[in-house]
C-alpha positions in Angstrom: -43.0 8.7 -1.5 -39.8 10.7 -0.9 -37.7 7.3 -0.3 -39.5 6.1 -3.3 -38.0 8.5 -5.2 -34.6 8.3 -3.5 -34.5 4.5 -4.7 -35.6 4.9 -8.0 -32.6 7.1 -8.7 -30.0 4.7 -7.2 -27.8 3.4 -10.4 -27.4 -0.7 -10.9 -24.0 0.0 -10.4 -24.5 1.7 -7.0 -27.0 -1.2 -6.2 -24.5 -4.0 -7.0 -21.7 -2.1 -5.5 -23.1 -1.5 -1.8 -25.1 -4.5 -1.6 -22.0 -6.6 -2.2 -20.0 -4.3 0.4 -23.0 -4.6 3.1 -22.8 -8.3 2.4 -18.7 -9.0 2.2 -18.6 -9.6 6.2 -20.8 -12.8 5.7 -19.6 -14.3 2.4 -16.7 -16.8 2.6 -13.4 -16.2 0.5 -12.1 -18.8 -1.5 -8.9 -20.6 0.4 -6.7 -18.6 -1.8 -7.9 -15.7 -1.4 -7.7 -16.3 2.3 -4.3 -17.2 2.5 -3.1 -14.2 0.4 -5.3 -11.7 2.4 -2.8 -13.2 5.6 0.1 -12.6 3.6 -1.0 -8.5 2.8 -2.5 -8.0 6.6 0.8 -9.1 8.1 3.0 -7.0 5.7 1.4 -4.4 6.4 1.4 -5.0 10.6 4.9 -5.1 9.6 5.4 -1.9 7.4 3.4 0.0 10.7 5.6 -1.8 13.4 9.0 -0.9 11.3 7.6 2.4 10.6 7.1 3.5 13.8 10.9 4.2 14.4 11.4 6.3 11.2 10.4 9.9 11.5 6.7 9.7 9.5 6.2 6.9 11.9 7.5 9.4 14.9 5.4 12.1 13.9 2.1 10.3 13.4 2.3 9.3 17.1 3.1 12.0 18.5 0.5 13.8 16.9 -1.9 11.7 17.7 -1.0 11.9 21.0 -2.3 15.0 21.2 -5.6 14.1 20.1 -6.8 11.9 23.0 -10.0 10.5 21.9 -12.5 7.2 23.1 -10.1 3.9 24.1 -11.1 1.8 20.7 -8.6 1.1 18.8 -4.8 0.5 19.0 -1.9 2.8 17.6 0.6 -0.1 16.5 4.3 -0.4 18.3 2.7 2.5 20.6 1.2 2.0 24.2 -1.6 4.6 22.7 -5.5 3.4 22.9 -7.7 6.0 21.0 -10.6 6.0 18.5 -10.6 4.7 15.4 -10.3 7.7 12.9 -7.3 8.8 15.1 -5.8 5.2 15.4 -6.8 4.5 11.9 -4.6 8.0 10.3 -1.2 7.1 12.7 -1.2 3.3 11.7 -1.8 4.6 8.2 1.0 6.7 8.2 3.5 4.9 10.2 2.4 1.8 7.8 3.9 4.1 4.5 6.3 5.6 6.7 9.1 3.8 4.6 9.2 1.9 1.0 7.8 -1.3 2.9 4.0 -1.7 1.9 2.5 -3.5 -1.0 1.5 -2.4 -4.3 -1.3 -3.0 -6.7 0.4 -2.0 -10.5 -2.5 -1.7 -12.4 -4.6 0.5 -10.4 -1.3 3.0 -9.3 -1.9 2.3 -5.5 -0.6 1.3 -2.4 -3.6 -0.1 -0.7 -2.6 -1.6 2.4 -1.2 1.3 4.2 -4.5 2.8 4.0 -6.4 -0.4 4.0 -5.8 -2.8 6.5 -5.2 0.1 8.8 -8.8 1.7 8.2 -9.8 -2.9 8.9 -7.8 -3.2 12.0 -8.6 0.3 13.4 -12.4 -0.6 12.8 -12.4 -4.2 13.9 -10.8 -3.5 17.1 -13.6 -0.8 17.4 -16.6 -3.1 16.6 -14.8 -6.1 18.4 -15.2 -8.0 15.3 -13.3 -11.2 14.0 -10.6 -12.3 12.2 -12.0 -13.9 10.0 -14.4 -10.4 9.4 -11.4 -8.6 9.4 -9.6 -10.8 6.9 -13.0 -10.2 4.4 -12.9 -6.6 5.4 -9.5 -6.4 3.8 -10.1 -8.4 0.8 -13.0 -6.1 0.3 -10.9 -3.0 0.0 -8.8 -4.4 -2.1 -11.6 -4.7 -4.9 -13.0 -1.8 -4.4 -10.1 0.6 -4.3 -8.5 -1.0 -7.1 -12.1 -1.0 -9.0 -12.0 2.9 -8.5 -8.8 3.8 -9.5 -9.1 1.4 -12.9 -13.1 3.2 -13.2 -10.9 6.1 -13.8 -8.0 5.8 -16.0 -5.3 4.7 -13.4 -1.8 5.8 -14.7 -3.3 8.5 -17.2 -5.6 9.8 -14.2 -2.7 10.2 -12.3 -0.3 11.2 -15.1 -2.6 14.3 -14.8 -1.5 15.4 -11.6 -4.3 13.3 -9.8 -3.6 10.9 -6.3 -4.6 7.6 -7.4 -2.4 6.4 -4.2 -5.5 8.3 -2.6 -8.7 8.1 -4.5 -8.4 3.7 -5.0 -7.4 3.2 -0.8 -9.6 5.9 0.5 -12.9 3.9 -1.3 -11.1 0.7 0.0 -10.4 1.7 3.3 -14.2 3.2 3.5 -15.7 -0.1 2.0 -13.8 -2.1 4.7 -14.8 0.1 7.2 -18.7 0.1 6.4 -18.6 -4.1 6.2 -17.1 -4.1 9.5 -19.5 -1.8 11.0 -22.1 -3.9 9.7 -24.1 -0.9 7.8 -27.0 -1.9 5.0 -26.7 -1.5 1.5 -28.6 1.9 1.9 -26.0 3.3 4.6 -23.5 1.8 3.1 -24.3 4.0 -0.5 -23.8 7.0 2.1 -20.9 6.4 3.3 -19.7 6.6 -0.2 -20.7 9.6 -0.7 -18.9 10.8 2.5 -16.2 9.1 0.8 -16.8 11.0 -2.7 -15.9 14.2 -0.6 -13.3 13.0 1.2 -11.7 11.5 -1.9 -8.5 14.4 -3.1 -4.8 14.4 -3.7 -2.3 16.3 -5.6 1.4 14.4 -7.3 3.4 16.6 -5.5 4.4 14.5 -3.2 7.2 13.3 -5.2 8.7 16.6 -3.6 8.4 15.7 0.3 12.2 15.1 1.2 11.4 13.5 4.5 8.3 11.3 2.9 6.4 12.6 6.2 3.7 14.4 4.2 3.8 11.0 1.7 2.9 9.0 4.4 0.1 10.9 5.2 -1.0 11.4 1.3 -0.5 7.5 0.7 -1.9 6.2 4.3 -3.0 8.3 6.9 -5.5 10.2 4.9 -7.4 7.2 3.1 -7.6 5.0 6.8 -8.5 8.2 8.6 -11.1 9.6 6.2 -12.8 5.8 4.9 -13.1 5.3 8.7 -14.6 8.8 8.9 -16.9 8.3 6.5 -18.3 4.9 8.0 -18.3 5.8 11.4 -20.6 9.1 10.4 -23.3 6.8 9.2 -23.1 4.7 11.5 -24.0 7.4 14.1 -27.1 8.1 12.0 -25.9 10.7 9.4 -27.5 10.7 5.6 -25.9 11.5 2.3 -27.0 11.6 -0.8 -27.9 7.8 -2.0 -25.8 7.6 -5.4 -22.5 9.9 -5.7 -21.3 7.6 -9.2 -24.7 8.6 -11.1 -26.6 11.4 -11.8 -26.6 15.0 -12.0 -22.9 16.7 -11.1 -21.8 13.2 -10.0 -18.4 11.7 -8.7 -17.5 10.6 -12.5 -18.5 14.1 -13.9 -16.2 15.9 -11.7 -13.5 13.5 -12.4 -14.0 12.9 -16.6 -11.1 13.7 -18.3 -12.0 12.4 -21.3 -11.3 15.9 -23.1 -7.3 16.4 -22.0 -7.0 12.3 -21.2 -8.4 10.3 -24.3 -10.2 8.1 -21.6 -14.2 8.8 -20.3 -14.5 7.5 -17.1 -16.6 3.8 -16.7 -18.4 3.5 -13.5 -19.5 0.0 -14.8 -16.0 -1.5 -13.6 -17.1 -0.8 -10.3 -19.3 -3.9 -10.0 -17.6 -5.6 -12.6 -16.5 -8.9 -11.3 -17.6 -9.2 -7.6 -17.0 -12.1 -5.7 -15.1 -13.7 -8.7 -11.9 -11.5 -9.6 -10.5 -10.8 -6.1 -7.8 -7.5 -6.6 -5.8 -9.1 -3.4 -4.4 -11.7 -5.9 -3.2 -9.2 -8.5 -1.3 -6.9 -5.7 2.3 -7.4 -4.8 4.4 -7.4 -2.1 7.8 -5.9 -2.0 10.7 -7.6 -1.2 12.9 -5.2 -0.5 12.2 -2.3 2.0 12.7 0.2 -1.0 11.5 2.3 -3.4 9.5 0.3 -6.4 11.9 1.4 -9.3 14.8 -0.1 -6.8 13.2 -4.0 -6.7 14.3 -5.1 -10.1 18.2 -3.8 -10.1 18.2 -5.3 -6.5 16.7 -8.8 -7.5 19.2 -8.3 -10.6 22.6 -7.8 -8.3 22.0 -10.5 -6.5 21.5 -12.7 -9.1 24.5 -11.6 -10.7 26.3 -11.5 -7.7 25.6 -15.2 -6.3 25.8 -16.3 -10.0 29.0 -14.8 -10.9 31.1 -14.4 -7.9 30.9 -10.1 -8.2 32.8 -8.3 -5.8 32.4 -4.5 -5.3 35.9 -3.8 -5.5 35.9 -5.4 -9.1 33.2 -3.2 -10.4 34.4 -1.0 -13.1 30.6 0.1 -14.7 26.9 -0.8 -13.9 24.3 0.5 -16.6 21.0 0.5 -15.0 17.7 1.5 -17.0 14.8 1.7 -15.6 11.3 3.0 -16.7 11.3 6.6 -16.8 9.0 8.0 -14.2 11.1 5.3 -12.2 14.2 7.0 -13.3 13.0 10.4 -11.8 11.8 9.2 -8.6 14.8 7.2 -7.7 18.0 9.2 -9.4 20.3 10.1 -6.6 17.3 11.1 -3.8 18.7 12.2 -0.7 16.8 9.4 1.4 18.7 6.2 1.0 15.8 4.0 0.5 15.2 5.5 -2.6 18.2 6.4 -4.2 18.7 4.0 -6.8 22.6 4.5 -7.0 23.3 4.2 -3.3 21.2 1.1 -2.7 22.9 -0.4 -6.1 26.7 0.3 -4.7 25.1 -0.8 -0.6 24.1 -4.4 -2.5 27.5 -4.6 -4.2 29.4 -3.5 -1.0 27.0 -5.3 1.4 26.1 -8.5 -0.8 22.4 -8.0 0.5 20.1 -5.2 1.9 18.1 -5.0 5.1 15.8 -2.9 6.2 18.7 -1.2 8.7 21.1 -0.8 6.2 18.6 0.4 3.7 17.9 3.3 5.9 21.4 4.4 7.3 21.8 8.0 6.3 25.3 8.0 7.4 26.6 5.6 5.0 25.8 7.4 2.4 29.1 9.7 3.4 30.5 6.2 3.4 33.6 6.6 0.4 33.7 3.1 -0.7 30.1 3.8 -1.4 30.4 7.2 -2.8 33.0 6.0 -5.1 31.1 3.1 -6.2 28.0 5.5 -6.5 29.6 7.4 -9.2 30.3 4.4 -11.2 26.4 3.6 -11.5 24.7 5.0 -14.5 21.1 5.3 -14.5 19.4 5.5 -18.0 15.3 6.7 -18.1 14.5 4.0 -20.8 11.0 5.2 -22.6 10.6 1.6 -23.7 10.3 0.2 -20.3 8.3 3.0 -19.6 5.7 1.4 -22.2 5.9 -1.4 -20.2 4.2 -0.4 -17.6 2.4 -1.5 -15.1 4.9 -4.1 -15.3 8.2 -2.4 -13.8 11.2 -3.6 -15.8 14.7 -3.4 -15.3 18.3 -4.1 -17.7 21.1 -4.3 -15.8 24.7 -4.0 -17.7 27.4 -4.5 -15.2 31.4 -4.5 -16.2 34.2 -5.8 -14.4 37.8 -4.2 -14.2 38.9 -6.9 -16.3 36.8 -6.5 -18.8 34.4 -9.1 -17.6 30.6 -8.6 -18.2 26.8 -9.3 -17.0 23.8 -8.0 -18.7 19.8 -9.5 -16.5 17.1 -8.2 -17.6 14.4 -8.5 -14.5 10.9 -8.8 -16.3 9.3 -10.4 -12.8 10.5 -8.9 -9.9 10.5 -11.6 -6.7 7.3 -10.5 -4.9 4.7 -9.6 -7.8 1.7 -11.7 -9.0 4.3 -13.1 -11.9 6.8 -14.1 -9.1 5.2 -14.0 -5.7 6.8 -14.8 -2.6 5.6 -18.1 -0.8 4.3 -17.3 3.0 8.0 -18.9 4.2 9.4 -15.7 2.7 6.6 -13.1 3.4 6.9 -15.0 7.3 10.9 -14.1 7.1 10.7 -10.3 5.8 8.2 -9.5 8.3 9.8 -11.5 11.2 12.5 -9.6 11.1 10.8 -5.9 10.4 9.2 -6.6 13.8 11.8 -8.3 15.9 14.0 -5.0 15.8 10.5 -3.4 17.6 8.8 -5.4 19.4 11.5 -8.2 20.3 11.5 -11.6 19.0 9.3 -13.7 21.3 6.2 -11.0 20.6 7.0 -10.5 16.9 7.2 -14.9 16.3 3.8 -14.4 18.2 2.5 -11.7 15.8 2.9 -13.6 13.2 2.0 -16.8 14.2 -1.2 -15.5 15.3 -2.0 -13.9 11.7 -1.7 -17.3 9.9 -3.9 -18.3 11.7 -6.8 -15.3 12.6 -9.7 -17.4 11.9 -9.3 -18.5 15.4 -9.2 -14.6 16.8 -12.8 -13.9 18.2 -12.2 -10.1 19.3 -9.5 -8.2 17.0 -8.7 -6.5 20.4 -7.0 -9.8 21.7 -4.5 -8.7 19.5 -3.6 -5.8 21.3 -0.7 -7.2 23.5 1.3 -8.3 20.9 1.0 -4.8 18.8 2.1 -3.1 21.4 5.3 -2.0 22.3 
C-alpha cells in the first residue's frame, strides 16, 4: 500500500521526465545529434586540458589531491586516479577554469563544464561506452537547459539566482543517473538529491581570479549531479517527486510575485527525444569572455577586409549589450577585458589562447595606448536582444577613414556554427600546448570517432599528462 501511495503522487511530468532519463542510455540519437554531441565532448576535453595550467585549473588539483579517494575516474591533464564525485568537481572546474567552454543562450548556462565532466567522471566509473557516454551528454543537455527555461532563465537569474548552476547541476545529475543505469523510480530520487543540491548566488561576477567561478559554473554541478546519482545507486531513497506537490522544488523557486513569470514544470518533458538542447548550444570561438566574441569576429573582419593596422587606429566605438558591457569593461583578467583583447587583435591581427591570457602584456604601452582609444558603450537596445549577443563596431582611422560591422551571428553559435574542421583546429591546439601533439592529434581523433570506445577508461592514456 505505502508504494501505492508513493506512485500515485508521482506527477506526469516527473513520470515522463525520469522514464525518459532511465531510458536515454539505450535510445539512439539521430546522426546529427551525434555528431554535434562530438563536437561539445571534445570542447570541453579541451577547456579541462587548457585549464589545467591556469590557476582554477591549479587549484582544483591540488585540492583534490588531498582528497584521495577509490581509483575510478580520471582527473584530466593530471596523473590523479580518484572517485568520481572528486574527479567529477576538478575536471569541472579546470573545464571553466578560463572563457573556453560552450554556452547555451537561452537557458543562461554553461553546460559542458559541468556536464560532460559529471558523463566522463561517471563513465569511466561504470566502465561504460562511448557511445553511452555520448547519450549521457546529450541527455544533460535537455534536461539542464529544460530547468533553467522551467524557470524564467534570464529573469530568474536577473534576480540574483545561478542559472549557470541550477540548469548543469540537473544535467550533470541526469547524465549521471543514465550512466549508472538506475530505473525511472531511482532515477526520480536522485532528483531530489539534486533539488537539494541545486543553489547559487550572482556574485560571482566579483571573483577577480575566476577560481570561485569555476567552481560556481563547473565543479559544483559535476561534483553534486554525480553525488546525487552515486547515493542512489548505493541504495539511498528520497522523496519520489521534488517538481510537484506540497513545498515543492517550483514553490520554493516561484517568483511570479517580484518576476512577472510563474514557474512551468510542464517544459520539463516538453519535447523529449525530438528537440535535442545540444543543437541550440554554442561553442566559442575565441578563448574569451562571451561579450568579447562579436567585437573579435568584427576586427577581424574589418581587419582582413580593409587592410587595418593598429598603428592607424585613431577610434573604435564598441557597444555591446549592457550586462556585457559590465562584465567585460576594463577587468583586470585579460581574457575578459574587452578593451585589452580589442587593442591585442589590432596589435596582434589574431588572438590565441596564449596571448589571450598574458597578464604581462597588458603593461605592454603599445597596448595601453591603444586601450585608451577603445570606447565601450552599454547599448540597452542590444540588451533587448538578448539571448542573442550583438555587437556594433565603429572604427576610425587617422585619416579619417572609417568601418562600422554590426556582428548579429557570432562564428560558433547555432546561427553561425563552426564545422568539425574548425572545432578539430581550436581544440588541437588548446591541447597540444599540454599534452604534446602526437597525444592531443590522438585525443581527438579518438572522440570523432567514440562509438568504437568499449570502456571510457581506454581513454585514460591520452588524458593524461
Amino acid at each position: 500500500m505505502k508504494s501505492n501511495k508513493k506512485s500515485s503522487a508521482v506527477s506526469p511530468v516527473m513520470r515522463t521526465l525520469a522514464a525518459y532519463i532511465a531510458a536515454a542510455r539505450s535510445k539512439p540519437l539521430p546522426k546529427p545529434v551525434v555528431e554535434k554531441t562530438k563536437h561539445h565532448v571534445l570542447d570541453t576535453l579541451a577547456a579541462m586540458v587548457s585549464g589545467s595550467k591556469l590557476l582554477p585549473g591549479k587549484m582544483a588539483i591540488t585540492y583534490v589531491k588531498t582528497l584521495g579517494g577509490a581509483r575510478e575516474s580520471t582527473v584530466v591533464a593530471s596523473k590523479i586516479v580518484t572517485n568520481a564525485v572528486n574527479a567529477a568537481l576538478a575536471n569541472g572546474m579546470q573545464a571553466h577554469a578560463d572563457e573556453t567552454d560552450d554556452s547555451h543562450a537561452r537557458s543562461l548556462m554553461h553546460p559542458g563544464c559541468g556536464i560532460v565532466s559529471a558523463a566522463l567522471a561517471m563513465a569511466e566509473r561504470e566502465r561504460r561506452s562511448g557511445t553511452e557516454l555520448l547519450r549521457a551528454v546529450a541527455l544533460g543537455y535537455d534536461v539542464g537547459a529544460r530547468i533553467n527555461l522551467a524557470l524564467g532563465s534570464i529573469k530568474f537569474w536577473n534576480l540574483g539566482h545561478m542559472t549557470h548552476c541550477f540548469g548543469p547541476t540537473f544535467g550533470a545529475a541526469a547524465a549521471s543517473a543514465t550512466l549508472a543505469h538506475l530505473t525511472a523510480a531511482q532515477v526520480r530520487h536522485t532528483l531530489s538529491y539534486t533539488a537539494q543540491q541545486t543553489s547559487g548566488l550572482s556574485t560571482y561576477g566579483r571573483d577577480l581570479e575566476h577560481i570561485e567561478k569555476a567552481f560556481d559554473f563547473g565543479g559544483m554541478a559535476a561534483r553534486n549531479g554525480v553525488t546525487a546519482a552515486t547515493m542512489v545507486a548505493a541504495g539511498c531513497t528520497a522523496v519520489d517527486d521534488v517538481f510537484s506537490g506540497e513545498r515543492n522544488f517550483f514553490v520554493a523557486f516561484d517568483e511570479s510575485g517580484r518576476l512577472g513569470f510563474k514557474p512551468r514544470p510542464e517544459i520539463l518533458a516538453q519535447g523529449l527525444g525530438k528537440n535535442y538542447e545540444i543543437l541550440q548550444t554554442n561553442i566559442k570561438r575565441w578563448s574569451v569572455g562571451s561579450p568579447i566574441q562579436a567585437p573579435l569576429d568584427a576586427l577581424l573582419e574589418m581587419m582582413r577586409s580593409g587592410h587595418v593596422k593598429a598603428r592607424d587606429v585613431d577610434t573604435l566605438v564598441v557597444r555591446v549589450y549592457s550586462d556585457g558591457a559590465r562584465i567585460a569593461d576594463n577587468r583586470t583578467m585579460p581574457d575578459i577585458n574587452l578593451q585589452h583583447m580589442c587593442a591585442l587583435m589590432l596589435v596582434d591581427g589574431y588572438v590565441t589562447f596564449e596571448s589571450a591570457h598574458d597578464v604581462e602584456r597588458m603593461k605592454d604601452p603599445e597596448l595601453v595606448a591603444l586601450r585608451k582609444r577603445v570606447r565601450l558603450i552599454a547599448d540597452d537596445e542590444l540588451e533587448k536582444l538578448r539571448p542573442e549577443k550583438h555587437a556594433i563596431l565603429d572604427l576610425t582611422l587617422r585619416n579619417g577613414r572609417t568601418f562600422h560591422q554590426h556582428v548579429k551571428a557570432v562564428r560558433g553559435t547555432t546561427q553561425n556554427p563552426m564545422p568539425r574542421a574548425e572545432v578539430d583546429e581550436k581544440c588541437y591546439h588548446l591541447m597540444a600546448s599540454v599534452l604534446g601533439k602526437k597525444q592531443a592529434r590522438a585525443l581527438c581523433d579518438t572522440i570523432w570517432t567514440i562509438e568504437r570506445v568499449k570502456d571510457v577508461r581506454a581513454l585514460r592514456p591520452l588524458l593524461r599528462k
